[in-house]
GUKEMI-105594 format. One record per residue (C-alpha): x, y, z. Coordinates in steps of 0.2 Angstrom, whole numbers. Layout:
// residues N
- u,v,w
- X,Y,Z
...
// end
This chain:
// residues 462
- u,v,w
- -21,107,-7
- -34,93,-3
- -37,86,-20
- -20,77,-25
- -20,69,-43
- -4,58,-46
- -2,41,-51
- -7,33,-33
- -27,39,-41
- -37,53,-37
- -38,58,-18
- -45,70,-9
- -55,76,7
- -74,74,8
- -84,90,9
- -78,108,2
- -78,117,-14
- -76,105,-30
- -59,107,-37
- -52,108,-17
- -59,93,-11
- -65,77,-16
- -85,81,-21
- -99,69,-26
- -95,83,-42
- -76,76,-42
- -81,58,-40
- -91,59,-56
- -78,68,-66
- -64,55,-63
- -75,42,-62
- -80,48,-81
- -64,52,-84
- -60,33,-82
- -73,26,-92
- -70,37,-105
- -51,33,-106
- -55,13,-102
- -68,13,-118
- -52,20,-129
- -38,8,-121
- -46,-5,-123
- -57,-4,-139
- -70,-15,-135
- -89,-14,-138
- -93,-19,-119
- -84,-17,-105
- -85,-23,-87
- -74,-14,-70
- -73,-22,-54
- -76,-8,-40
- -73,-13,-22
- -71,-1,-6
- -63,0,10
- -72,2,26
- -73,23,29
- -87,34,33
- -88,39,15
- -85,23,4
- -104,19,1
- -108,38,-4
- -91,37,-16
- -97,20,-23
- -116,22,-26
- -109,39,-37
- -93,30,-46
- -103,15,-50
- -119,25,-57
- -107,34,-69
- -102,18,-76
- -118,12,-77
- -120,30,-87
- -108,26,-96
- -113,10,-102
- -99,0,-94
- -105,-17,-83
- -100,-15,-65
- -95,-29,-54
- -97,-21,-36
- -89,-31,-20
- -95,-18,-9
- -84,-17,5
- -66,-28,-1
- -48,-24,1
- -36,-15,-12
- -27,-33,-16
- -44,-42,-15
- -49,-32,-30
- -33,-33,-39
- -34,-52,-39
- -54,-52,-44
- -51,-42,-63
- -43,-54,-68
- -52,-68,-63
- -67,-58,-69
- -61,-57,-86
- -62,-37,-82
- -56,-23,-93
- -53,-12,-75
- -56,-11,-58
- -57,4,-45
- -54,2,-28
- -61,17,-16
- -50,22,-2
- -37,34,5
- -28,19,11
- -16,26,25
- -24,42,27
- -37,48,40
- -55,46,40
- -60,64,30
- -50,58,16
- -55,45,-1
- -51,41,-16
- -52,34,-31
- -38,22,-36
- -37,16,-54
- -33,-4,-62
- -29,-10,-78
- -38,-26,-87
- -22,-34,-77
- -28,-29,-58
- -13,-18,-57
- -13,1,-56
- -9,11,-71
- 8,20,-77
- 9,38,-76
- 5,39,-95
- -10,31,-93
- -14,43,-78
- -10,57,-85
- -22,53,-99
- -36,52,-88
- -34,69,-79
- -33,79,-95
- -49,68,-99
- -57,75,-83
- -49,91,-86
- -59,93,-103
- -74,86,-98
- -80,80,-114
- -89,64,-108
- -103,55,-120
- -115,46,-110
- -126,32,-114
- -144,30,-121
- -156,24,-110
- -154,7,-121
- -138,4,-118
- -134,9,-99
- -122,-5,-91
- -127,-18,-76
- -123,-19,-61
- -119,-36,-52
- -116,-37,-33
- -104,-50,-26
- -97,-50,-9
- -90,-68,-10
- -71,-61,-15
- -63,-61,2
- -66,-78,4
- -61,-81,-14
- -44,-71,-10
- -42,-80,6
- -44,-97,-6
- -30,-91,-19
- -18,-87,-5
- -19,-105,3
- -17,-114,-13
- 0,-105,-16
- 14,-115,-17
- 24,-110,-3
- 10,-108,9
- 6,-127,17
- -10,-124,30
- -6,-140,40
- 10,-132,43
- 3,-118,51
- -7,-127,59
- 4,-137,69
- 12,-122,78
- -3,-117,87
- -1,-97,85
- -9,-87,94
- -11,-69,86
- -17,-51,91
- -25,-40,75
- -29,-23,74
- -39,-20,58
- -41,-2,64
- -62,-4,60
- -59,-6,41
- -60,-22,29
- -45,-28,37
- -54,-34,52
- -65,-44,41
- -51,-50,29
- -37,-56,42
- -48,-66,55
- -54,-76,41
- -39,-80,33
- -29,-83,52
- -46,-96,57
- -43,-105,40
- -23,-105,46
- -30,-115,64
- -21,-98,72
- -32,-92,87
- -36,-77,85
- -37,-59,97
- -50,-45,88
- -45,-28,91
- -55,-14,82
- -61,-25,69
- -78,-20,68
- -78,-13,47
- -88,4,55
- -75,15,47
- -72,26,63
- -54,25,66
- -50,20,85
- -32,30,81
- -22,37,67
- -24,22,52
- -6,23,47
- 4,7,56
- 17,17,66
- 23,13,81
- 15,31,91
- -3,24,84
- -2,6,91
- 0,7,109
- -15,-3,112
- -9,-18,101
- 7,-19,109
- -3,-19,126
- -15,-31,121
- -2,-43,113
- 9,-44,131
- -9,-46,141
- -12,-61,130
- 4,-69,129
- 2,-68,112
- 13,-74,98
- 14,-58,90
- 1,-42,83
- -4,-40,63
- -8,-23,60
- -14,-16,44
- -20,0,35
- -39,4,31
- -36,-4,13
- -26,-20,19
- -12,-16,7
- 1,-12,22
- 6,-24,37
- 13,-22,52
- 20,-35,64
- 21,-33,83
- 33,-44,93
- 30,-56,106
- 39,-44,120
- 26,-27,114
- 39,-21,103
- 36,-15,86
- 44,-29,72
- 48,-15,63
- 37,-10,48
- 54,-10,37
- 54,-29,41
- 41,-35,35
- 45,-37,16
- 64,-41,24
- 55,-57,34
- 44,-62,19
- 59,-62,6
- 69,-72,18
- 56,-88,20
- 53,-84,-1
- 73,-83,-6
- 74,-99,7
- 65,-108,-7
- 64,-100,-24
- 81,-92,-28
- 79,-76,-38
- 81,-56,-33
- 71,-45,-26
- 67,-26,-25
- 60,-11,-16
- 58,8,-19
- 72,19,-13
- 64,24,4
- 66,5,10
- 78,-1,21
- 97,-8,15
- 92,-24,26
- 83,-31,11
- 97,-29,0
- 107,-40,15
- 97,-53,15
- 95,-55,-5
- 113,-55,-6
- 111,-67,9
- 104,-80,-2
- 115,-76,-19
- 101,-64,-27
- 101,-45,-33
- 95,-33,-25
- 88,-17,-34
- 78,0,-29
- 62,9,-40
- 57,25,-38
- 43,26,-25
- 25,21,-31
- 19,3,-31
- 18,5,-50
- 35,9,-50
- 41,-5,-41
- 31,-16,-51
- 39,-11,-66
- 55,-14,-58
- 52,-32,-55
- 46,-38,-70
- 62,-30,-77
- 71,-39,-63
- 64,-56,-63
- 60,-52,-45
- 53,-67,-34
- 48,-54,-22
- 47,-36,-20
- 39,-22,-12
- 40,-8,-2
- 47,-5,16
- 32,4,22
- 26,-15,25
- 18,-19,9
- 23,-37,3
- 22,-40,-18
- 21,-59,-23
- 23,-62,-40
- 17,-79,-36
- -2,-72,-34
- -1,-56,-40
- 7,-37,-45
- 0,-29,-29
- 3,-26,-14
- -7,-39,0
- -5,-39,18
- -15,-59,17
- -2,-64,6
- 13,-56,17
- 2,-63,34
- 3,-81,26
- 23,-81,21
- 26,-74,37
- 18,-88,46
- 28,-101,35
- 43,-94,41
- 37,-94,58
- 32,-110,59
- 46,-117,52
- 59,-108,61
- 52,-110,77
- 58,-97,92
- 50,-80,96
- 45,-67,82
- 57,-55,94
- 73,-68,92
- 69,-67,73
- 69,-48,74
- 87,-49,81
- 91,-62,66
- 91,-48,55
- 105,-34,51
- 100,-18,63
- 94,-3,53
- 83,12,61
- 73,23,51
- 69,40,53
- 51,45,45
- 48,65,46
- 41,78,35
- 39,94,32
- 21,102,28
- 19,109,10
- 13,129,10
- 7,137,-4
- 22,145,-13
- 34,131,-9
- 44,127,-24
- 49,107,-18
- 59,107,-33
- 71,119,-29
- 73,115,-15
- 76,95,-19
- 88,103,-32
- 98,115,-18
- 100,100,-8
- 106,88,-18
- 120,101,-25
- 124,104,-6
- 130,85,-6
- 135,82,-26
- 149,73,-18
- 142,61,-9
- 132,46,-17
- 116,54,-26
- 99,47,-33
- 85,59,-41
- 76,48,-51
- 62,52,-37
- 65,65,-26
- 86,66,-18
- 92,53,-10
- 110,54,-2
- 117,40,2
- 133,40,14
- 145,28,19
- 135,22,35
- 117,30,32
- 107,38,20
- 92,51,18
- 79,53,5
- 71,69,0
- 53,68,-10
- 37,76,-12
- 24,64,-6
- 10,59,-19
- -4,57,-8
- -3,72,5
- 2,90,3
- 20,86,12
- 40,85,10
- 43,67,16
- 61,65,24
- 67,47,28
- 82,43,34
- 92,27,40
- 107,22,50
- 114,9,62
- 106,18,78
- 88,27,82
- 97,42,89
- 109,44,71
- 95,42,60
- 86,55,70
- 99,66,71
- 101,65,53
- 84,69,48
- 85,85,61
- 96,91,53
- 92,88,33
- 74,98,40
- 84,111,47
- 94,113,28
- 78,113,21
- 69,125,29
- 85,135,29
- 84,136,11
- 65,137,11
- 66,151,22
- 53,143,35
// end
């Protein structure tokens, strides 16, 4: 169970049998796959796709193949080369592109890729339109071009800085202001495009800046996902430089972390909470997150006199959600910040930027701010998927265990009780059960998510 296919794109492990892993075979399936279904969207002669990739061992073997089967097909590419997710989301549309591909397994370790797919808009497509493509791939009835009319590629590698530009000339980012607090900031770019991305954009701020692991060689220094058992070496380094606080991202730069001035973790849940506060502080509207988020964004929504709603899990989902709601911020609690402001996705320069407003204005320690907020602790556990498992009985048996307790299942179970809450679902980009829970203490939450795993495998007969 190494090649996943969902909405979140196609991703797999390099290496292996195609089919089981993510293949140079595989690559060029979906990759045709896309083109095929892109030529049919958008019923155009000519067509242009942006492609950009992050930093990992395998991106420039995945990009040469996805781009020359574009080129096969006789679609135009526009290659960045080495980017980040939201820096190709905002450069389709500036492109006047009918697509973009960005080529990463975001959060996941080095042996995994992918290929995640963009509409003309720069936001990812809906599960219709995914679906469409994998019975395209499943079929494989690709036409290639002609020798005539194969498609072009142009290189560009000038959309960092171009991204970097749209982010300072947002309306509720002032530079000077930034300026003028002198910050002085630690960031892990754990060796991937965020090390080139979040430098540049703190140096344009005036913040001085600590490089750690920002070399884009694509050898992980620790587990890429931004939790708090990966980043002892941040929290280290923030203390031994008397820092103002730590950025850590993911290998893609579409999740941010914040470390605080006393080591601590800010709290991943709190990012999104921090950047809708300084954004509610000026724009009134709602907000909205997926339902594996913390309640302390609904707090501070209603804080400011907005409405606070939950989407099912996938950022395409919670985009959805927002345009439906008239959101003025939204995102998800894993740390990834969506501005409608500069675009649909998710975009750790865009959440660095807001957080430094409110920061600077504000004043104090990024600890003290922490304490602002209302104290929520989250569980994060799962349970690994063997073959056999049916997830959906058992998602089913659990939320009939608890029918009379608050209950969700528009993705997955989740259970909310009177103090804390737990959601059940079947992750869309690893072969796991993902159990989060939340309550007022460390200790509950855990407790609470021991025991939901000991139902489960009770049921599953683990």
């Amino acid at each position: 169970m190494t090649l996943i296919k969902s909405i979140s794109g196609i991703r797999g492990t390099i290496g292996g049998k195609p089919g089981d892993n993510l293949t140079p075979i595989d690559a060029v399936k979906f990759a045709a796959a896309y083109g095929i279904w892109l030529k049919e969207y958008s019923k155009k002669d000519k067509l242009k796709v942006v492609i950009g990739r992050d930093a990992r061992i395998s991106g420039e073997m995945i990009q040469n193949i996805v781009v020359s089967t574009l080129i096969g097909l006789g679609i135009d590419v526009i290659d960045l080369d080495l980017s980040t997710t939201p820096t190709v989301e905002i450069a389709v549309p500036l492109e006047e592109a009918d697509g973009g591909i960005i080529l990463t397994a975001s959060h996941n370790p080095k042996q995994w890729n992918a290929l995640k797919l963009l509409n003309e808009k720069g936001e990812f497509l809906d599960a219709a339109q995914g679906a469409k493509i994998l019975t395209i791939a499943e079929k494989e009835d690709f036409n290639f071009s002609e020798v005539d009319d194969l498609g072009e590629i142009t290189r560009n590698d000038s959309y960092i800085d171009i991204h970097i530009d749209e982010v300072l000339e947002l309306d509720l980012i002032d530079a000077d202001t930034i300026r003028a607090a002198k910050f002085k900031v630690v960031v892990d770019g754990v060796n991937s495009t965020g090390g080139i991305a979040i430098p540049k954009l703190l140096k344009e701020l005036g913040v001085e800046v600590v490089e750690l692991y920002c070399d884009p060689t694509g050898h992980f220094p620790h587990n890429p996902e931004p939790l708090k058992e990966h980043l002892g070496d941040i929290c280290a380094l923030v203390l031994k430089e008397k820092a103002d606080f730590g950025i850590v991202v993911d290998p893609d730069v579409d999740r941010l972390a914040f470390i605080s001035n006393d080591g601590e973790m800010f709290g991943e849940e709190y990012t999104l909470v921090a950047c809708a506060d300084y954004v509610l502080g000026k724009t009134k509207g709602n907000t909205v997150s997926n339902l594996s988020s913390s309640r302390a964004l609904r707090d501070i929504t209603q804080k400011h006199g907005g409405t606070y709603e939950a989407a099912a899990v996938g950022e395409v989902n919670v985009v959805t959600k927002m345009k439906a709601n008239n959101a003025v911020i939204g995102g998800e609690g894993n740390g990834g910040i969506i501005y409608p402001e500069s675009h649909y996705g998710r975009d750790s320069l865009v959440g660095t930027a807001l957080f430094l407003m409110l920061m600077a204005e504000k004043g104090g320690t990024v600890a003290e701010l922490r304490a602002s907020y209302p104290s929520y602790y989250m569980s994060k556990k799962k349970i690994e998927l063997t073959p056999g498992l049916d997830v959906d009985a058992i998602l089913v048996a659990m939320a009939d265990t608890y029918k009379n307790e608050e209950i969700s299942t528009i993705d997955g179970v989740k259970i909310d009780f009177a103090e804390n809450w737990v959601h059940l679902r079947k992750s869309n980009t690893e072969p796991i059960i993902r159990i989060y829970t939340e309550a007022k203490s460390q200790s509950e939450a855990d407790a609470l998510a021991d025991k939901i795993i000991g139902e489960i495998k009770k049921i599953a007969g683990l």
